[in-house]
C-alpha positions in Angstrom: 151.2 39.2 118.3 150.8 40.7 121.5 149.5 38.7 125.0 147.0 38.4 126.4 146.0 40.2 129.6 144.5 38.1 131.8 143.5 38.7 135.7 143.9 36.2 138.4 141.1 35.2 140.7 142.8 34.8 143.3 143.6 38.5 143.6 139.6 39.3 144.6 139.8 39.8 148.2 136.5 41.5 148.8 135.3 40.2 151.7 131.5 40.2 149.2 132.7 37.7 146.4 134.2 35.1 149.3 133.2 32.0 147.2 135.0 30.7 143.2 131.3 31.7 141.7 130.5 35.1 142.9 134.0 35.7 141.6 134.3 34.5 137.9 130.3 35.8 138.2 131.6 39.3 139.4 134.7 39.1 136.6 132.1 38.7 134.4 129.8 41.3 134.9 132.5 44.1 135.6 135.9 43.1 133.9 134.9 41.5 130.8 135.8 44.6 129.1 139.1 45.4 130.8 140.7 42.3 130.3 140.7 39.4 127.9 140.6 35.8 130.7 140.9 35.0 134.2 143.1 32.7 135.5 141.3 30.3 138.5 143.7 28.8 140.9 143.6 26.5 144.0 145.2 24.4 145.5 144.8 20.5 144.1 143.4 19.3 147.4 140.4 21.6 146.5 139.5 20.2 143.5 136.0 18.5 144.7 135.0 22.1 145.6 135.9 23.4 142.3 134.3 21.1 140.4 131.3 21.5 142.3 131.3 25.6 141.6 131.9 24.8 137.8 129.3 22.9 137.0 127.3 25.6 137.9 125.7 26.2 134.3 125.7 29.7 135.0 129.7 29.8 136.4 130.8 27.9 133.6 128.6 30.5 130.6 130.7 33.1 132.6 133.8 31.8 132.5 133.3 31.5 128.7 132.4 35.0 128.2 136.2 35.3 128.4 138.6 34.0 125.7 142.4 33.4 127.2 141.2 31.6 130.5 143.7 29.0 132.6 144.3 27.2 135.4 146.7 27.2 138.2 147.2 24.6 140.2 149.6 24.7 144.0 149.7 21.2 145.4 152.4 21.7 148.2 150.2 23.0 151.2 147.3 22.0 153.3 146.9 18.1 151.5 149.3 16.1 150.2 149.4 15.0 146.4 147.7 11.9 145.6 146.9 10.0 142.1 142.7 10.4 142.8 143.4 13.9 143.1 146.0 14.6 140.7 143.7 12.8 137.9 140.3 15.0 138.7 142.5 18.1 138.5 143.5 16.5 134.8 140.3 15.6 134.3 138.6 19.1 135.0 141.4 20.5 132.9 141.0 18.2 129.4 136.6 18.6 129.9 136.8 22.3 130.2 139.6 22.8 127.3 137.5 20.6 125.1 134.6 22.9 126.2 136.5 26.4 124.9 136.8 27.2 128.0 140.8 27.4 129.1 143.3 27.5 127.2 145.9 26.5 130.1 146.6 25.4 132.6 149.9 25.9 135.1 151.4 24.0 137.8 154.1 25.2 140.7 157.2 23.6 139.7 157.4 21.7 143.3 155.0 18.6 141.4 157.6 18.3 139.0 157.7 14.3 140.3 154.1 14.4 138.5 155.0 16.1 135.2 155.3 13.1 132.8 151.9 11.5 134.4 150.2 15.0 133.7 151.6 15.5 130.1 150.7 11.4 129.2 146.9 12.4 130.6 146.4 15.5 129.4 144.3 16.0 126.5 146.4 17.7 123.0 146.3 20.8 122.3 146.1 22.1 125.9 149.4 24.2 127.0 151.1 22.6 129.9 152.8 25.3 131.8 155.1 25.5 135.3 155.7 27.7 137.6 158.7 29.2 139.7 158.0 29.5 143.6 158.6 31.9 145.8 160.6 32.8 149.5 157.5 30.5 151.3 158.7 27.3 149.8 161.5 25.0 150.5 162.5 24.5 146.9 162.1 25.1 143.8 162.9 28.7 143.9 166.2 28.9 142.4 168.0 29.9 139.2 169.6 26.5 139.0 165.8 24.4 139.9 164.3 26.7 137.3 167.1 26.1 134.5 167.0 22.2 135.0 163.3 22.2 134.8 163.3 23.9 131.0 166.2 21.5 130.1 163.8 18.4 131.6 160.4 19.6 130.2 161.2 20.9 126.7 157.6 20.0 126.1 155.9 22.5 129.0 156.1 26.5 128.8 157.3 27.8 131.9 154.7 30.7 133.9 157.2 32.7 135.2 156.6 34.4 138.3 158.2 38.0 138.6 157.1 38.5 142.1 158.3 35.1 143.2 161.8 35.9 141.5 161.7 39.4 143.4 160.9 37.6 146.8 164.4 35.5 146.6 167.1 38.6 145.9 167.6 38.9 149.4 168.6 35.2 149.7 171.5 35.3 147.0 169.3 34.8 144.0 169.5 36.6 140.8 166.9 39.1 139.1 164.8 39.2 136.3 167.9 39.2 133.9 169.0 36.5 134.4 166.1 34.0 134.1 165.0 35.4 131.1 168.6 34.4 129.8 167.9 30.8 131.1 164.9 30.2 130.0 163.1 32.7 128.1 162.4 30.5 125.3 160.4 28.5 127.2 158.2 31.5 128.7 154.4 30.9 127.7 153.2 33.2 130.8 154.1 35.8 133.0 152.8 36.3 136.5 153.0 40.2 136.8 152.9 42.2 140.2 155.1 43.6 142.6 156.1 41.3 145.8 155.0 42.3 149.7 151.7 44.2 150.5 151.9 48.0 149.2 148.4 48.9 149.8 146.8 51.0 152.7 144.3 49.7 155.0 141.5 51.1 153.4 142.3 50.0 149.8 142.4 46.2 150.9 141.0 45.9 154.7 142.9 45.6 157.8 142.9 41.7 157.2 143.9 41.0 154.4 147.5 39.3 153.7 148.6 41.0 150.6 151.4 38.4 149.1 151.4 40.4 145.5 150.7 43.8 144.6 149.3 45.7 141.6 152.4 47.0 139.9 150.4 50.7 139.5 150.4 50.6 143.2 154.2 51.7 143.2 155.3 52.7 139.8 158.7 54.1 140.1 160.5 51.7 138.4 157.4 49.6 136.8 158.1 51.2 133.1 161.7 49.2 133.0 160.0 45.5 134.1 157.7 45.6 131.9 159.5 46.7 128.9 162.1 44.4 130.0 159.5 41.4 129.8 158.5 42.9 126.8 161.2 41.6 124.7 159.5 38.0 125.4 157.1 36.4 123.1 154.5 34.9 125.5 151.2 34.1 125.2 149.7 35.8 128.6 150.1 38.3 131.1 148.0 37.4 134.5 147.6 40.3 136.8 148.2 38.3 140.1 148.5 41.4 142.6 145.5 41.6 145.1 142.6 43.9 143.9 141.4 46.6 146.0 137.4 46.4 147.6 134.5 47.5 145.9 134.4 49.9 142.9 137.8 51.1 143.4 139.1 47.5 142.2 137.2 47.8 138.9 138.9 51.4 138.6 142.6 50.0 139.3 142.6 47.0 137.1 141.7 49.3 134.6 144.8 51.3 135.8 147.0 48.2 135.3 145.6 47.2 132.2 146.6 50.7 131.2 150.0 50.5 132.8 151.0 47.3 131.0 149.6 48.1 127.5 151.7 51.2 127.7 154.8 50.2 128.4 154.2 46.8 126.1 153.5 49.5 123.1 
């Protein structure tokens, strides 16, 4: 079976759709066709705003115009972890997979302390994923963090972040390669874009700090990742590069959409 494509949220920079509901409201009206979920992320200490944009009757019938949604949850900036938060992130996650509305949810491998609480609380059938960091955190970015995680957490499917894997090279790390050997039985996810900001000014606005870009922004050697991640049977494929303003963004997620179906054929 091939995986889903899913886009992330967080990628929608327009300076238009600023808020979580004029997003997933946006997604809705002009990328329902493109691609098959959306993947809404925050970090946890934002949770009271979340909630408050979801029960938005008219955000949460978007959001379920989609079929492969998840969440993504960073908890290591701006707001330390606590127990009250931790359980409303939980407890947003089990109400909206018993609504049909995600099918996931994902968190950065730096609250692994947390991981037994969150898999005790969580409701079943909802897939329990982690994620790899990148060159901006202090751990939790290596081969070795990564390897002893999957041993640890049998249990959890690990989002694996090719970007993030990309960003450490320079300091020592290994590639792609090599984590797929690790731990490519555990991959449930793939975060999908090209590290650094490849755009021009006018695709993405003067302001606007790029972290991932689109992989058909640069394609020279985009055909060998993704058939090289092809080899992986994984449930989803998030698009997590940043999304150019206005109508052009519509045109190139279509574009990667295209890209990645190609080279998945």
């Amino acid at each position: 079976m091939k995986p889903k494509i899913t886009l992330s949220l967080q990628g929608i920079v327009d300076s238009e759709l600023k808020t979580l509901e004029s997003r997933i409201i946006y997604a809705r009206e002009h990328l329902a066709e493109i691609v098959e979920g959306l993947e809404i992320g925050f970090f946890a200490h934002k949770i009271d705003d979340i909630l408050e944009s979801i029960e938005d009757n008219v955000v949460l019938e978007a959001i379920q115009g989609f079929q492969a949604n998840s969440l993504h949850i960073a908890g290591f900036a701006k707001g330390e972890m606590n127990s009250k938060i931790l359980d409303r992130v939980i407890s947003l996650a089990n109400d909206l997979y018993e609504r049909e509305s995600i099918k996931s949810i994902g968190y950065h491998l730096d609250m692994v302390e947390y991981f037994d609480y969150i898999r005790s609380s969580s409701i079943s059938g909802l897939q329990l994923n982690w994620e790899n960091l990148g060159s901006d955190a202090s751990s939790c970015n290596t081969i070795e963090e990564v390897a002893l995680a999957a041993q640890r957490f049998p249990e959890w499917g690990v989002t694996l972040d090719v970007a993030h894997i990309l960003e450490m090279v320079p300091f020592g790390q290994p590639s792609i390669e090599e984590y797929l050997e690790k731990v490519g039985d555990y991959i449930k996810q793939i975060h999908l874009s090209w590290p650094g900001n490849l755009y021009s000014r006018d695709l993405v606005g003067p302001n606007t700090d790029a972290r991932h870009s689109l992989l058909c922004v640069d394609t020279k050697t985009t055909s060998s990742l993704i058939k090289l991640i092809s080899k992986l049977i994984v449930d989803t494929i998030t698009i997590e590069g940043v999304i150019p303003l206005g109508r052009e963004g519509i045109r190139f997620v279509k574009d990667e959409v295209s890209l990645i179906k190609k080279n998945l054929a």
